[in-house]
mmCIF file as Biopython writes it, N, C-alpha, C and O atoms, coordinates in Angstrom:
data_model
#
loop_
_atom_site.group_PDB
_atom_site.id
_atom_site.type_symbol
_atom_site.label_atom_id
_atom_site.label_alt_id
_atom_site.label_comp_id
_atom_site.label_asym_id
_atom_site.label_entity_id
_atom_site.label_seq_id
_atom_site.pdbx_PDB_ins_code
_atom_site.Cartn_x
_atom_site.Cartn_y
_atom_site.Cartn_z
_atom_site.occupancy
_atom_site.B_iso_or_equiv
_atom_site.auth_seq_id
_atom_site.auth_asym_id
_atom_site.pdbx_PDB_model_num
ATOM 1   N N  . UNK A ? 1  ? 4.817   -11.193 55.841 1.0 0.0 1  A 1 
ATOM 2   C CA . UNK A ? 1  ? 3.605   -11.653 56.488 1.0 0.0 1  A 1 
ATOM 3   C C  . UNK A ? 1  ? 2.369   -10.952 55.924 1.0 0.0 1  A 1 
ATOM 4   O O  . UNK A ? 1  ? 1.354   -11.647 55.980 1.0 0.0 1  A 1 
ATOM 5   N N  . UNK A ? 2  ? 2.210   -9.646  55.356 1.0 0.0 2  A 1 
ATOM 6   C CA . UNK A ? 2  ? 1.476   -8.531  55.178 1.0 0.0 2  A 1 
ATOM 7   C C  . UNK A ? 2  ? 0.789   -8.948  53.502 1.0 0.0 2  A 1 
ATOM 8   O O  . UNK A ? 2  ? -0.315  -8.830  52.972 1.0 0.0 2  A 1 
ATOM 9   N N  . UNK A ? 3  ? 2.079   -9.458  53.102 1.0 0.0 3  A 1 
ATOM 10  C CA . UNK A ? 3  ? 1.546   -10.006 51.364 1.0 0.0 3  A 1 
ATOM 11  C C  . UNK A ? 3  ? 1.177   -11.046 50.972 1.0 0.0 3  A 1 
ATOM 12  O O  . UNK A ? 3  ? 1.629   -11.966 51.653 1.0 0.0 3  A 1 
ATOM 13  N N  . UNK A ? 4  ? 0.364   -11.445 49.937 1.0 0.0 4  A 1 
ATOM 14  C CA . UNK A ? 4  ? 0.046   -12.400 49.408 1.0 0.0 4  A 1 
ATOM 15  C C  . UNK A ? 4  ? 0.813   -13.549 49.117 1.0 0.0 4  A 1 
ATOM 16  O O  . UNK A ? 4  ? 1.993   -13.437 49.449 1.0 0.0 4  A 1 
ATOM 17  N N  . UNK A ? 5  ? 0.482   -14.661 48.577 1.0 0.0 5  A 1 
ATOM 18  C CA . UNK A ? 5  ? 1.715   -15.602 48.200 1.0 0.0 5  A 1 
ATOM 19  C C  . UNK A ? 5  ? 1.457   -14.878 46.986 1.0 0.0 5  A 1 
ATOM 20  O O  . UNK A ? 5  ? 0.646   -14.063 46.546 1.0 0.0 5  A 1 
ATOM 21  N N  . UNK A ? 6  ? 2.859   -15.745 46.493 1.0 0.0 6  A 1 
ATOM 22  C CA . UNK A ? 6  ? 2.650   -14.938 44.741 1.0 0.0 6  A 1 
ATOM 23  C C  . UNK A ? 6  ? 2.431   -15.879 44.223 1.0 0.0 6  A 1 
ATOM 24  O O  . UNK A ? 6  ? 2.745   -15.635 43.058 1.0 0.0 6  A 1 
ATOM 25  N N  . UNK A ? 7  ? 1.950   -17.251 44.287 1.0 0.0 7  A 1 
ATOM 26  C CA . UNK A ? 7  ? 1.092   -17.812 43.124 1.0 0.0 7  A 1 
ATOM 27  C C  . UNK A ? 7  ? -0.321  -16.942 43.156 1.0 0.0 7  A 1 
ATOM 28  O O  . UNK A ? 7  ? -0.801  -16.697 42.049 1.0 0.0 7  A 1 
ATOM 29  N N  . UNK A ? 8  ? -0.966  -16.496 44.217 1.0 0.0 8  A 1 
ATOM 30  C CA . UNK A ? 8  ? -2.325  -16.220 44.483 1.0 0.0 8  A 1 
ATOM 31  C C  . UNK A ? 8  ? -2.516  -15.016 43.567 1.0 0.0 8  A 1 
ATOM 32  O O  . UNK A ? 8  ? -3.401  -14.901 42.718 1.0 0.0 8  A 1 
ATOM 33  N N  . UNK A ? 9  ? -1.317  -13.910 43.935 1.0 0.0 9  A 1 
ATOM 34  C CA . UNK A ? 9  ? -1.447  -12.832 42.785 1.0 0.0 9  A 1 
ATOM 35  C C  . UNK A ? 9  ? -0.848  -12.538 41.702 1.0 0.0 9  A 1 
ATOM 36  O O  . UNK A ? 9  ? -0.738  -11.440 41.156 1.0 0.0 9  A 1 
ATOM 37  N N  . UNK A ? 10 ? -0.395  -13.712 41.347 1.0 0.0 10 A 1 
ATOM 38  C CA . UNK A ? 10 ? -0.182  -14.047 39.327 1.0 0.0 10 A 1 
ATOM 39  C C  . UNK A ? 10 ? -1.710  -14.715 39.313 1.0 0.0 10 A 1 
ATOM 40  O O  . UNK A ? 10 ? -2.184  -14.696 38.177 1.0 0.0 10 A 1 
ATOM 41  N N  . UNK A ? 11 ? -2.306  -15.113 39.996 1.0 0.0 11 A 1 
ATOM 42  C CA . UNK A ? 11 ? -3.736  -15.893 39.100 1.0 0.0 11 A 1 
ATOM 43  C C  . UNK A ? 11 ? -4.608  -14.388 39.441 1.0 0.0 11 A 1 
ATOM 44  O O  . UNK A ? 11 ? -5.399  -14.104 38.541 1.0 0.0 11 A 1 
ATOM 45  N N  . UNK A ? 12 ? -4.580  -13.679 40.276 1.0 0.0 12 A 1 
ATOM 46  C CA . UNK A ? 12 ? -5.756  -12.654 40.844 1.0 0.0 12 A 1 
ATOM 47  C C  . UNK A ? 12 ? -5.373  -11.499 39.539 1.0 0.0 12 A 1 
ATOM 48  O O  . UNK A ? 12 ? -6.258  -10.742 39.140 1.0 0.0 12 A 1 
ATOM 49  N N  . UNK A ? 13 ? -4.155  -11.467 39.019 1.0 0.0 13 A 1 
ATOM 50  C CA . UNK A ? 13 ? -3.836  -10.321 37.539 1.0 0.0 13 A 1 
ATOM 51  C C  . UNK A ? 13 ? -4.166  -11.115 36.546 1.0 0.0 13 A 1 
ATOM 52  O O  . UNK A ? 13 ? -4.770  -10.356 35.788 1.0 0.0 13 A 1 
ATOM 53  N N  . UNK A ? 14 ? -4.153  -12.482 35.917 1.0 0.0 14 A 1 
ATOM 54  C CA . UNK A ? 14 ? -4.178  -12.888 34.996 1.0 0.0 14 A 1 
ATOM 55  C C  . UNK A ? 14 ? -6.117  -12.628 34.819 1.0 0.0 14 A 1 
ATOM 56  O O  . UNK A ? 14 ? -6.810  -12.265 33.869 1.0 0.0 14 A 1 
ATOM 57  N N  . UNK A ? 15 ? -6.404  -12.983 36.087 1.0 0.0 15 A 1 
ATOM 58  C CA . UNK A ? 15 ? -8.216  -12.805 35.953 1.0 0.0 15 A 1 
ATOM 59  C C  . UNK A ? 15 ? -8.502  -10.994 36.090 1.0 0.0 15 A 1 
ATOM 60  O O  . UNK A ? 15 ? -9.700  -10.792 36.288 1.0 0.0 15 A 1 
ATOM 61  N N  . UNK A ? 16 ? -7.919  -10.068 36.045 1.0 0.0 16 A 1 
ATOM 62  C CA . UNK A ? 16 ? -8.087  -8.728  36.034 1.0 0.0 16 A 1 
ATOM 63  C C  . UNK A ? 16 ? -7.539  -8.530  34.575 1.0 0.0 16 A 1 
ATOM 64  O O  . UNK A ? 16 ? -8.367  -7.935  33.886 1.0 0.0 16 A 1 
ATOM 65  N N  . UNK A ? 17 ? -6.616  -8.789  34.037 1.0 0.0 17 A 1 
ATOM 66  C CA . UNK A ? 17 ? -6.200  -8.516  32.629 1.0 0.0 17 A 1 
ATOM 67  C C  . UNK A ? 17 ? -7.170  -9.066  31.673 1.0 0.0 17 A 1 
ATOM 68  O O  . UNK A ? 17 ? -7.375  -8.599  30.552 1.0 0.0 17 A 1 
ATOM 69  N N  . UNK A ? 18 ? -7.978  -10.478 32.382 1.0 0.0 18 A 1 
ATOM 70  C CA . UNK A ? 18 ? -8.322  -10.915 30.862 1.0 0.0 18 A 1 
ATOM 71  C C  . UNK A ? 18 ? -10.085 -10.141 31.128 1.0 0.0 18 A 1 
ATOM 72  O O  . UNK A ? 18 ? -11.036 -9.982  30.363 1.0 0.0 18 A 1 
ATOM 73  N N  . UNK A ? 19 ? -9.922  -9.904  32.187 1.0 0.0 19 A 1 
ATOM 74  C CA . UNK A ? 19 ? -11.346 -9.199  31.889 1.0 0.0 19 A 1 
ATOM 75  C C  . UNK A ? 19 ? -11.560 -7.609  31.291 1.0 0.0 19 A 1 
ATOM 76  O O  . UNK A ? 19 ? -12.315 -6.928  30.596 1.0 0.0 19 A 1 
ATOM 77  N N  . UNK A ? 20 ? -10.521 -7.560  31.965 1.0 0.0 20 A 1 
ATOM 78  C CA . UNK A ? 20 ? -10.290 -5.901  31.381 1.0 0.0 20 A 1 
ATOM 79  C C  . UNK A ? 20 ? -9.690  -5.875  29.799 1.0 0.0 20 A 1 
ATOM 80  O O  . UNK A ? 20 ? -9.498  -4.743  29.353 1.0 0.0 20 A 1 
ATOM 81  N N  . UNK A ? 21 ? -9.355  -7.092  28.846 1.0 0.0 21 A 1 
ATOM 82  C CA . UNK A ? 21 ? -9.272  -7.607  27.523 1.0 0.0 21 A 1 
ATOM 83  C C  . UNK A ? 21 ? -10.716 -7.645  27.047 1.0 0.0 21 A 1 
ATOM 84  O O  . UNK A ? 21 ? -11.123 -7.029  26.063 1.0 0.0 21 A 1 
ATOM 85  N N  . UNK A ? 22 ? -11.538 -8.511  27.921 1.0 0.0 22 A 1 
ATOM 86  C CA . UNK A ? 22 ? -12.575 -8.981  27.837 1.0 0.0 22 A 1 
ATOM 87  C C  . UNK A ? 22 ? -13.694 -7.521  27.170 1.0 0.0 22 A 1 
ATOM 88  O O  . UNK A ? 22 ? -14.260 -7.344  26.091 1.0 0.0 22 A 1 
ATOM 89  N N  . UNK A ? 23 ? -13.632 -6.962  28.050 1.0 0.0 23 A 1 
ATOM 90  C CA . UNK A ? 23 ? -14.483 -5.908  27.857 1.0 0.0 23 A 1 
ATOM 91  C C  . UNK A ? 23 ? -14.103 -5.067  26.954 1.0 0.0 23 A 1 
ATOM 92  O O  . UNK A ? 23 ? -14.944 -4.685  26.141 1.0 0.0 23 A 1 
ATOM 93  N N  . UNK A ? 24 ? -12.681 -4.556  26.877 1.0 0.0 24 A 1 
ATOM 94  C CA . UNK A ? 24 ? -12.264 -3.912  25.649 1.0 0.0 24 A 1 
ATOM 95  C C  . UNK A ? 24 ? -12.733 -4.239  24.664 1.0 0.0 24 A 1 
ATOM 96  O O  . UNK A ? 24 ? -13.139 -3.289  23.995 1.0 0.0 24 A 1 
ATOM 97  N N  . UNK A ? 25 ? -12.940 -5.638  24.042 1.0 0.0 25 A 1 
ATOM 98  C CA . UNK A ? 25 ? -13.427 -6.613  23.020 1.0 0.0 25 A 1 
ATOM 99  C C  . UNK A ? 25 ? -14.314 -6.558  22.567 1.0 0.0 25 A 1 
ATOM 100 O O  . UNK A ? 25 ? -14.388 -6.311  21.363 1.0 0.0 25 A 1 
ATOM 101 N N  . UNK A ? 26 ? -15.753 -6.837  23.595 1.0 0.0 26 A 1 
ATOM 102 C CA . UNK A ? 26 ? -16.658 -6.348  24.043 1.0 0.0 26 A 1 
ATOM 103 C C  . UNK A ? 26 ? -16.893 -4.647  23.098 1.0 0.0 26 A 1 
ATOM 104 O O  . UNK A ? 26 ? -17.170 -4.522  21.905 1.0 0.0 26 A 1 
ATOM 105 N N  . UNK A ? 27 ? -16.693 -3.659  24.011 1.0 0.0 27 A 1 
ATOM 106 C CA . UNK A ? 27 ? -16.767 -2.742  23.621 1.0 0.0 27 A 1 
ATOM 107 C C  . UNK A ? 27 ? -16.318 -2.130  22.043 1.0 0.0 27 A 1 
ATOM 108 O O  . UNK A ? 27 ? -17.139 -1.434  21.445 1.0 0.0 27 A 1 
ATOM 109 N N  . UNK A ? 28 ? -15.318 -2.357  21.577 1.0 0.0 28 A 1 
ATOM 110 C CA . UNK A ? 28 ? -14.226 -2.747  20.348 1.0 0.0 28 A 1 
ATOM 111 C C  . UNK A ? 28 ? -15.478 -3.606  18.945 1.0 0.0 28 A 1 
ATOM 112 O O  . UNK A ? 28 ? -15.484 -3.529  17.716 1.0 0.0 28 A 1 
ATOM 113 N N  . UNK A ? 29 ? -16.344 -4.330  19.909 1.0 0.0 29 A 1 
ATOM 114 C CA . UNK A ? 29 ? -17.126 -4.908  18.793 1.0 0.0 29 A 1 
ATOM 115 C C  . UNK A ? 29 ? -18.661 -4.437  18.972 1.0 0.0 29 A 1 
ATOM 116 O O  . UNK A ? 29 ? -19.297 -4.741  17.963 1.0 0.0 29 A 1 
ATOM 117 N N  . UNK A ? 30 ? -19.293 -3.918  19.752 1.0 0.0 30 A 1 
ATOM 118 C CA . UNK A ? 30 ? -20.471 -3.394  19.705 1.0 0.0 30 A 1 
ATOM 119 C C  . UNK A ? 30 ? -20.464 -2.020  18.853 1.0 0.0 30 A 1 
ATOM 120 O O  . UNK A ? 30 ? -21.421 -1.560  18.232 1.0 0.0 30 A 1 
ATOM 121 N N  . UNK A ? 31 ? -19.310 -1.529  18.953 1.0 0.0 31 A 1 
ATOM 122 C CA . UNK A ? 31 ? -19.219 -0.177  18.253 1.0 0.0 31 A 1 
ATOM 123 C C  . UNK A ? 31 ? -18.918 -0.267  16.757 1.0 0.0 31 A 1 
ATOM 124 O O  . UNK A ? 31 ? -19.190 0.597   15.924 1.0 0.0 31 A 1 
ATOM 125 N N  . UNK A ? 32 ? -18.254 -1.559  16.517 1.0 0.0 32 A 1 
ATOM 126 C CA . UNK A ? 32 ? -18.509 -2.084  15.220 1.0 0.0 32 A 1 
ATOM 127 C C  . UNK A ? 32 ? -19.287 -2.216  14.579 1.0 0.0 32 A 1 
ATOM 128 O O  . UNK A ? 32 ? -19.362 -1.851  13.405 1.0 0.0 32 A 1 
ATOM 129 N N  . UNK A ? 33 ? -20.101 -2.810  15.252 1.0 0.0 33 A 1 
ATOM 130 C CA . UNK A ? 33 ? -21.528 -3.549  14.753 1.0 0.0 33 A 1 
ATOM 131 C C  . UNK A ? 33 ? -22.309 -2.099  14.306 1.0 0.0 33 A 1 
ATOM 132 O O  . UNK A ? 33 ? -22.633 -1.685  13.193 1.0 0.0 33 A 1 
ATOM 133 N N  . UNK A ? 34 ? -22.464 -1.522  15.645 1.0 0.0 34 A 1 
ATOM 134 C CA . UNK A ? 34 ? -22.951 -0.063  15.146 1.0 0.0 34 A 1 
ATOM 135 C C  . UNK A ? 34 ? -23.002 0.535   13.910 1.0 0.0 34 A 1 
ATOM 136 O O  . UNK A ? 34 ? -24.010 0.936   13.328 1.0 0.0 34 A 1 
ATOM 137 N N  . UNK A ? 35 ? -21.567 0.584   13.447 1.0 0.0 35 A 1 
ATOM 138 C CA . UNK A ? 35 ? -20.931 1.232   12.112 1.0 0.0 35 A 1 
ATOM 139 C C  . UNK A ? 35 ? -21.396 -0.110  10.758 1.0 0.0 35 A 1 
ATOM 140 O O  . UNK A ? 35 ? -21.346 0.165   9.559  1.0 0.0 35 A 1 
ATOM 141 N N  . UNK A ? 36 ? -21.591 -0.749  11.001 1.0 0.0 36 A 1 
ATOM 142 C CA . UNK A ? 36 ? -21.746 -1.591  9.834  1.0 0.0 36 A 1 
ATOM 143 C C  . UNK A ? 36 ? -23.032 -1.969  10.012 1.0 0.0 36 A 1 
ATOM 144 O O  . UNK A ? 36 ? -23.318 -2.172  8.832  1.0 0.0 36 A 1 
ATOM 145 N N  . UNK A ? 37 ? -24.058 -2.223  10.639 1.0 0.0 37 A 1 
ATOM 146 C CA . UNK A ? 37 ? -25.332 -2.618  10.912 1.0 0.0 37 A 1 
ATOM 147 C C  . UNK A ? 37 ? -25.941 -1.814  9.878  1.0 0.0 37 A 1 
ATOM 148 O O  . UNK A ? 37 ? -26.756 -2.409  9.173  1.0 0.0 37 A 1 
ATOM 149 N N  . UNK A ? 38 ? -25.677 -0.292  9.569  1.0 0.0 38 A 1 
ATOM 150 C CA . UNK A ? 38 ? -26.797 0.445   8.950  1.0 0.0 38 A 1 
ATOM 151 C C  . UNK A ? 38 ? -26.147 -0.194  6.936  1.0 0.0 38 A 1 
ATOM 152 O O  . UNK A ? 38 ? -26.772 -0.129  5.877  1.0 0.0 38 A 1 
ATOM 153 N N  . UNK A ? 39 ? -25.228 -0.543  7.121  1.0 0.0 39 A 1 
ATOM 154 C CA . UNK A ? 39 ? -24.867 -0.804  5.513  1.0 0.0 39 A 1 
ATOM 155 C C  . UNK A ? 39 ? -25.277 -2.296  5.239  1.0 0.0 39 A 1 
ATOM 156 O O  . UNK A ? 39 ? -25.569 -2.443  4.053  1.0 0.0 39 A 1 
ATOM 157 N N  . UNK A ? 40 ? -25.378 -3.372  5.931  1.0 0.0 40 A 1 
ATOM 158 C CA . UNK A ? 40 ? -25.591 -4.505  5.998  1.0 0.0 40 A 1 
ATOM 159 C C  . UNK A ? 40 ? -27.579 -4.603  5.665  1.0 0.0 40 A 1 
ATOM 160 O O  . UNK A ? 40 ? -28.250 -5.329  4.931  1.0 0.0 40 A 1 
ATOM 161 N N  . UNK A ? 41 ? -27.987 -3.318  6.765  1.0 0.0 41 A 1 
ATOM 162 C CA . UNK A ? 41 ? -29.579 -3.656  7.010  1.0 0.0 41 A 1 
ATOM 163 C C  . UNK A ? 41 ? -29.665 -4.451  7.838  1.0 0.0 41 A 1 
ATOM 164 O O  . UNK A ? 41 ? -30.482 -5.354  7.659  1.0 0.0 41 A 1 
ATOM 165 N N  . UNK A ? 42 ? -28.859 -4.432  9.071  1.0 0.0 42 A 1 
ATOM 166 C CA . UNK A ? 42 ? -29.148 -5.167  9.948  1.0 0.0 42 A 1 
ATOM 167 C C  . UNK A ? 42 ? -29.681 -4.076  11.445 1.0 0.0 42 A 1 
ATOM 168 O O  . UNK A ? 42 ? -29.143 -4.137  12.550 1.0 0.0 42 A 1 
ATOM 169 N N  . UNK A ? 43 ? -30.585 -3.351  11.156 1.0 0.0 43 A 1 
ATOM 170 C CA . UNK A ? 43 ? -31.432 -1.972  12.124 1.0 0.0 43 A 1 
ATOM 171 C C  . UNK A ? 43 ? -32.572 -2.993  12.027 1.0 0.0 43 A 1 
ATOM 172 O O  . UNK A ? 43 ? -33.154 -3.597  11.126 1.0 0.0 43 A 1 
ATOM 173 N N  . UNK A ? 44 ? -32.650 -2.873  13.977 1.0 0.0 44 A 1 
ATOM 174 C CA . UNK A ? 44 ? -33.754 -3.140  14.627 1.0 0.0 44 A 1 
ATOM 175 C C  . UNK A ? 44 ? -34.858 -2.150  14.566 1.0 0.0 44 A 1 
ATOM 176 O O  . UNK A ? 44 ? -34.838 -1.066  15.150 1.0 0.0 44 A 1 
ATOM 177 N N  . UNK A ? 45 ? -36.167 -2.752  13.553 1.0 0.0 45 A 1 
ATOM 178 C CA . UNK A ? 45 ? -36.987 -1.198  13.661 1.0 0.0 45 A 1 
ATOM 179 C C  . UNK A ? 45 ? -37.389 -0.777  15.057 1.0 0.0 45 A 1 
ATOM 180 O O  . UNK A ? 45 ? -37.271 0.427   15.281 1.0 0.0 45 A 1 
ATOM 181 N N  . UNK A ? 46 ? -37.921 -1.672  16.211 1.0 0.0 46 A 1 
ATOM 182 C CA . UNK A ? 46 ? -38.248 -1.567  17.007 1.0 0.0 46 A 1 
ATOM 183 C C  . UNK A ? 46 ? -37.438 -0.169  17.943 1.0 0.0 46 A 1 
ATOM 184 O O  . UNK A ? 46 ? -37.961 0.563   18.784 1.0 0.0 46 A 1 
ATOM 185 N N  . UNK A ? 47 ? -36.050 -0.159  17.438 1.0 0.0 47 A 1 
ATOM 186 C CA . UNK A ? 47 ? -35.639 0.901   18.218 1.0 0.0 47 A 1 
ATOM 187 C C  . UNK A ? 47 ? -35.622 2.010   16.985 1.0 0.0 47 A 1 
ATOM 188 O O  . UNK A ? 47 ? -35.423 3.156   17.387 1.0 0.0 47 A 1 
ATOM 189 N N  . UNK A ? 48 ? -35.740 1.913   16.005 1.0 0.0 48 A 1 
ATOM 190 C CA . UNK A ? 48 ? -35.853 3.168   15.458 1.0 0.0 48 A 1 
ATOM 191 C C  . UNK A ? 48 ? -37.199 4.063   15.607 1.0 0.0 48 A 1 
ATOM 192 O O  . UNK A ? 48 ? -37.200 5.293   15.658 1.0 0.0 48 A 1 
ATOM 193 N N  . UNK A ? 49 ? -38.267 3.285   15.662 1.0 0.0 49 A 1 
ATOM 194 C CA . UNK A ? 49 ? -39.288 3.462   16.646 1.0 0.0 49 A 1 
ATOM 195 C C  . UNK A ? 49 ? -38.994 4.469   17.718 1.0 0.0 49 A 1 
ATOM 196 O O  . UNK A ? 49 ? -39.136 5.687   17.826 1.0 0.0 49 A 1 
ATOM 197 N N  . UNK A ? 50 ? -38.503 3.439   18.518 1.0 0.0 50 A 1 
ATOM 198 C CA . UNK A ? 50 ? -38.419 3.512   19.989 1.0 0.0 50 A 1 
ATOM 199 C C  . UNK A ? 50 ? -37.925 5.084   20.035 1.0 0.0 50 A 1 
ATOM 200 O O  . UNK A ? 50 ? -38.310 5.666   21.049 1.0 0.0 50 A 1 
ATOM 201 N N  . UNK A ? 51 ? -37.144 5.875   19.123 1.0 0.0 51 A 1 
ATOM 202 C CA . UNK A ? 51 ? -36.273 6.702   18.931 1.0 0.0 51 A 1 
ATOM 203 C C  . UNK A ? 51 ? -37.069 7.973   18.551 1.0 0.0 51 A 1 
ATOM 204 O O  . UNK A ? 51 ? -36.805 9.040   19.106 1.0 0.0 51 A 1 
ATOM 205 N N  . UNK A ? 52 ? -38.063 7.875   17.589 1.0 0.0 52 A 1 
ATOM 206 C CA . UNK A ? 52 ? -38.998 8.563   16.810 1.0 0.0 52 A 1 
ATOM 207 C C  . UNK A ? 52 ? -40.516 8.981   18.520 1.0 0.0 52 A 1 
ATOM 208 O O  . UNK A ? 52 ? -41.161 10.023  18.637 1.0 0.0 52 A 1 
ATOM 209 N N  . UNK A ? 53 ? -40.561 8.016   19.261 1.0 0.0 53 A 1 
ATOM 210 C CA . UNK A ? 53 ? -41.573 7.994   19.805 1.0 0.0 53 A 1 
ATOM 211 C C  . UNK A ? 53 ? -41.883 9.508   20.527 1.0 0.0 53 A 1 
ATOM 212 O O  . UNK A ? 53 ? -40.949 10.118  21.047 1.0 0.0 53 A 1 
ATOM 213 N N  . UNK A ? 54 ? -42.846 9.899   20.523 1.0 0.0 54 A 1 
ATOM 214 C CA . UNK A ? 54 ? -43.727 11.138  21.199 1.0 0.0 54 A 1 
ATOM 215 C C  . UNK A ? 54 ? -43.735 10.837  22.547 1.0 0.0 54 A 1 
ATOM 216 O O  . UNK A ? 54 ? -44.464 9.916   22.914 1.0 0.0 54 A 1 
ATOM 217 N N  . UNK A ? 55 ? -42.846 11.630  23.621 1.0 0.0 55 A 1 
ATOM 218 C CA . UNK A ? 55 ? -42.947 11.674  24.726 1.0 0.0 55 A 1 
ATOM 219 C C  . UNK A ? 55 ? -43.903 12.525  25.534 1.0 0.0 55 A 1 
ATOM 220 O O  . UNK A ? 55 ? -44.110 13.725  25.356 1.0 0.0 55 A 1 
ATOM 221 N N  . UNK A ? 56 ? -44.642 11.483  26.748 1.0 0.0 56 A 1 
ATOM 222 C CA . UNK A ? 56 ? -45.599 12.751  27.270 1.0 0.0 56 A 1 
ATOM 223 C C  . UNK A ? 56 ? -45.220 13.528  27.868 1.0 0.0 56 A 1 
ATOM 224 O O  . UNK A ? 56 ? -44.541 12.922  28.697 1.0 0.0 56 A 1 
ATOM 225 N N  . UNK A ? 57 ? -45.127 14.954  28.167 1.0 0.0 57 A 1 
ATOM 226 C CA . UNK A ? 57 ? -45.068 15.926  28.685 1.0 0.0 57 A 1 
ATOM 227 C C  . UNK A ? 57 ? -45.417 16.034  30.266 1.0 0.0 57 A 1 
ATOM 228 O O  . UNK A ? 57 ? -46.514 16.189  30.801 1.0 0.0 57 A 1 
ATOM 229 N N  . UNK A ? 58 ? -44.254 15.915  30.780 1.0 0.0 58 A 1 
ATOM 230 C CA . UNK A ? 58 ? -43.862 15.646  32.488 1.0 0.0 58 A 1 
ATOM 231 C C  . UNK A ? 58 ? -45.130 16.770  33.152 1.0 0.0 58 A 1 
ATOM 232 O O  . UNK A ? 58 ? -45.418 16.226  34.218 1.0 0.0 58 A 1 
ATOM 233 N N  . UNK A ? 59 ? -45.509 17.324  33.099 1.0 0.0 59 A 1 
ATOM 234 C CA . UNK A ? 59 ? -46.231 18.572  33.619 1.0 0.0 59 A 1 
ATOM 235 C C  . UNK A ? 59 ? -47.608 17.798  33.867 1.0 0.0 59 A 1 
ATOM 236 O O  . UNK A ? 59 ? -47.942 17.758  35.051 1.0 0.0 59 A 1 
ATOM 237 N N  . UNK A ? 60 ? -48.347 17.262  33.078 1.0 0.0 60 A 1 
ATOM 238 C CA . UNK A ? 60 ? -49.361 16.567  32.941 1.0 0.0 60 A 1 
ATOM 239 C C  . UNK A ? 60 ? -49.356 14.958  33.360 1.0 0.0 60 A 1 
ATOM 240 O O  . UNK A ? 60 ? -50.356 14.294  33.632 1.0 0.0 60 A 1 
ATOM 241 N N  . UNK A ? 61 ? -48.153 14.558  33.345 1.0 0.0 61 A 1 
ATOM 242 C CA . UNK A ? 61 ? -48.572 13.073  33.661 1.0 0.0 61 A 1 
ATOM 243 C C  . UNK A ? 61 ? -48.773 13.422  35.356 1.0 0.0 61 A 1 
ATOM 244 O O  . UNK A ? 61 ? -48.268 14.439  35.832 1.0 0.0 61 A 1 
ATOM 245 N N  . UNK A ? 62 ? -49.593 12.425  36.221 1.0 0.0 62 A 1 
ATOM 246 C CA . UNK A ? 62 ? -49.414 12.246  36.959 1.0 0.0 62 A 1 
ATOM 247 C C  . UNK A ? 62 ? -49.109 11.181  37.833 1.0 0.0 62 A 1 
ATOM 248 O O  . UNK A ? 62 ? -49.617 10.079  37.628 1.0 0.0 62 A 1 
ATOM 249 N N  . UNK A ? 63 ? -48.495 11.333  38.594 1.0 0.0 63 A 1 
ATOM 250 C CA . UNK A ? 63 ? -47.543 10.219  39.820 1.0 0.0 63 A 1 
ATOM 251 C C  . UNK A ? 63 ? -48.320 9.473   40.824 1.0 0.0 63 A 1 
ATOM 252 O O  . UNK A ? 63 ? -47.774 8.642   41.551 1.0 0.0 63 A 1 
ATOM 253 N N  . UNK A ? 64 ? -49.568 9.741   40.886 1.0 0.0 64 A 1 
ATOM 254 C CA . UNK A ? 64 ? -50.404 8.454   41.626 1.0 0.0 64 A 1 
ATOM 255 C C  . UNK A ? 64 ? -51.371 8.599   40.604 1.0 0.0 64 A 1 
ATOM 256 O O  . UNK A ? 64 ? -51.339 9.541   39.812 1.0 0.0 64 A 1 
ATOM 257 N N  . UNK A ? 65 ? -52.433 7.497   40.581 1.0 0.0 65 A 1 
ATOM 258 C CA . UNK A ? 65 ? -54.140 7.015   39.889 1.0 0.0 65 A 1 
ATOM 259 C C  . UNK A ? 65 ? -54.987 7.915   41.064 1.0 0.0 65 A 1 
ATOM 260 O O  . UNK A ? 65 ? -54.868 8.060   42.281 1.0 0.0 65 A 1 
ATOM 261 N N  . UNK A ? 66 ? -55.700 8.321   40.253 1.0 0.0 66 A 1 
ATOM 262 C CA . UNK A ? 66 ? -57.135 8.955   41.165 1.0 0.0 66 A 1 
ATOM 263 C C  . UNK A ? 66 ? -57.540 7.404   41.741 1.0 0.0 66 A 1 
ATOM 264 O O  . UNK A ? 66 ? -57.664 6.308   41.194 1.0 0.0 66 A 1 
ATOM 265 N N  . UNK A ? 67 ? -57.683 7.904   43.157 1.0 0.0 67 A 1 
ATOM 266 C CA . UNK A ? 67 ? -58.890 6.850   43.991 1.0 0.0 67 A 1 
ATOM 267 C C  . UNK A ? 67 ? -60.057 6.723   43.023 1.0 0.0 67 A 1 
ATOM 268 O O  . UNK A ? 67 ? -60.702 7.437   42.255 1.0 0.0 67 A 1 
ATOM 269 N N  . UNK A ? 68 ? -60.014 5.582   43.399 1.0 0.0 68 A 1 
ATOM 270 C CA . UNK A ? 68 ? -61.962 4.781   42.674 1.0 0.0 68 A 1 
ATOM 271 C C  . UNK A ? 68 ? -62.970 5.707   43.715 1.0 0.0 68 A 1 
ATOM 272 O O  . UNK A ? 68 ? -62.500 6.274   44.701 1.0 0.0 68 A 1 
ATOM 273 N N  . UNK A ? 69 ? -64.546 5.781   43.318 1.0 0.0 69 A 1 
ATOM 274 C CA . UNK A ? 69 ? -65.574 5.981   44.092 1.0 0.0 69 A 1 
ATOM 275 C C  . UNK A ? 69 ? -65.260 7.189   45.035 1.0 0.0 69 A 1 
ATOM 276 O O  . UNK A ? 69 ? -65.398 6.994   46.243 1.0 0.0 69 A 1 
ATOM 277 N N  . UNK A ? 70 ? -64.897 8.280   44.649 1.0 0.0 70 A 1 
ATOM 278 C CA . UNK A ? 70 ? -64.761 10.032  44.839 1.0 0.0 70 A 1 
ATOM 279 C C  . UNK A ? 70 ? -65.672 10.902  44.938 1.0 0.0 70 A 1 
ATOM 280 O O  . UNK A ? 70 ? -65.379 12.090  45.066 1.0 0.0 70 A 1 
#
């Protein structure tokens, strides 16, 4: 009474395996791309940029705008 039918959980593993395939794949090919992108010339400058950029110095920024008319 407590368990599932078992058609319900052969389809509820087949959709947990193929996602958990899924993402392996996923993951398996972004890290690829990684490794071969710089021999191909396929680098986004925008993030090499993005990478290089001058961060402002937390001490000085500040967390609200001065009020107008002070």
């Amino acid at each position: 009474m407590g368990a599932p039918p078992a058609a319900s959980y052969n389809r509820s593993m087949k959709i947990l395996v193929r996602a958990v395939i899924s993402g392996f794949g996923m993951s398996l090919g972004a890290a690829l791309f990684r490794k071969v992108s710089d021999k191909l010339g396929l680098n986004d400058d925008k993030q090499a940029s993005a990478r290089d950029e001058i961060r402002p110095d937390p001490s000085t920024v500040t967390s609200r705008p001065e009020p107008e008319g002070v």
